[in-house]
C-alpha positions in Angstrom: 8.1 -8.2 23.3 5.8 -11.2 25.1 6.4 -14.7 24.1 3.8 -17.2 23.1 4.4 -20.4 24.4 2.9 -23.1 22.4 1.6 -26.2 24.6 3.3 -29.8 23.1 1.3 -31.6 26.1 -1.0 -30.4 29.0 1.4 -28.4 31.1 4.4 -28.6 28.5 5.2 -25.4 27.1 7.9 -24.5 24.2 9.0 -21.1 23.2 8.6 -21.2 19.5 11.3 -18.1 18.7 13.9 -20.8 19.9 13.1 -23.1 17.6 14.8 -21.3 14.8 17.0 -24.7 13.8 13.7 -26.0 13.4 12.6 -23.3 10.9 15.5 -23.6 8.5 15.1 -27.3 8.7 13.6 -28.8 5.7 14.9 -32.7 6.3 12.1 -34.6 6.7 13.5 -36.8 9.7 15.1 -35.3 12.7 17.6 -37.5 14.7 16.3 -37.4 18.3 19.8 -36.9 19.8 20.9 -34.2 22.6 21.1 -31.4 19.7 17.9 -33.1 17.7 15.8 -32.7 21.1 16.9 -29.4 21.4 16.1 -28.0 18.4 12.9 -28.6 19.1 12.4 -26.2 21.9 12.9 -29.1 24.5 15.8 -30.4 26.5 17.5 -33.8 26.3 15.5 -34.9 29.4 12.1 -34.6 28.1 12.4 -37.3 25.3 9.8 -39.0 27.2 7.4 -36.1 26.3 8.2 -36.9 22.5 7.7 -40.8 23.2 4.2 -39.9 24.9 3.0 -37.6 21.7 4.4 -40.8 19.5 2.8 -43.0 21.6 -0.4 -41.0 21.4 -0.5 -41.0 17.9 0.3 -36.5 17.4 3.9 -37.4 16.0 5.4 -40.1 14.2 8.5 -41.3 15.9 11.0 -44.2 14.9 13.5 -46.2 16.4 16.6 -47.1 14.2 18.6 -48.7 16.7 18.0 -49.7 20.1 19.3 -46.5 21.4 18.4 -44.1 18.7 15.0 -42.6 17.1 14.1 -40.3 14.9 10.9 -37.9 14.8 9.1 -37.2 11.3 9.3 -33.2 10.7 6.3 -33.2 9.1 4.7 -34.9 11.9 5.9 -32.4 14.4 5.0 -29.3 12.3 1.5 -30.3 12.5 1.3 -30.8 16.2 3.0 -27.8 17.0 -0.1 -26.0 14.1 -2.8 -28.2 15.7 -2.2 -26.9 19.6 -1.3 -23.1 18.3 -4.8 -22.9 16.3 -6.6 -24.5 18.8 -6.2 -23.4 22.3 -8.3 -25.6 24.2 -6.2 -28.4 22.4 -5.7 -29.9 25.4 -9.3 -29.3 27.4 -10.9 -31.5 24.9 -11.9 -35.1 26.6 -10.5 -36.9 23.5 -6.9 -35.1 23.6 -6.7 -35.5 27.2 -7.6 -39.4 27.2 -5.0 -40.2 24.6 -2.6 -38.5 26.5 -3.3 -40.0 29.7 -3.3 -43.5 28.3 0.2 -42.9 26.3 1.2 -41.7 30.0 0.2 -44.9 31.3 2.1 -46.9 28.4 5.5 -44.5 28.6 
């Protein structure tokens, strides 16, 4: 069976079969801890990556305390649709300037 990786950020790849927490998750908010992150197809080091799509404007990410956010589901969902249905998500001048500036800023 081949995987389809689904592309969060140019040159970030998740495998969406391990993202099955995710799938039974209907909560609207996800706590961005080490099992939060990781229900998401990512590891606890790449929270930056979520703070750059936040930052960017693709997801909407909170912070609750000063060491503690959490990621709207909804949010995410339609990230994850947006660079599945479209594979030149990333090629597009637009996508890739938001990015880079939300690089810049994170």
């Amino acid at each position: 069976m081949e995987k389809t990786l689904i592309s969060i950020g140019p040159g970030i790849y998740i495998d969406p079969i391990e993202r099955k927490d995710l799938a039974a998750d209907s909560r609207e908010w996800q706590v961005l801890d080490r099992r939060g992150i990781e229900s998401l197809g990512l590891t606890s080091s790449q929270m930056r990556t979520l703070m750059r799509l936040n930052h960017a404007s693709y997801i909407d990410v909170r912070r609750i305390t000063p060491y503690r956010h959490i990621l709207n589901m909804h949010t995410w969902r339609k990230h994850l649709a947006a660079v599945q249905d479209d594979p030149d998500f990333w090629d597009k001048e637009v996508n890739r300037r938001r990015w880079h500036i939300a690089c810049l800023a994170v």
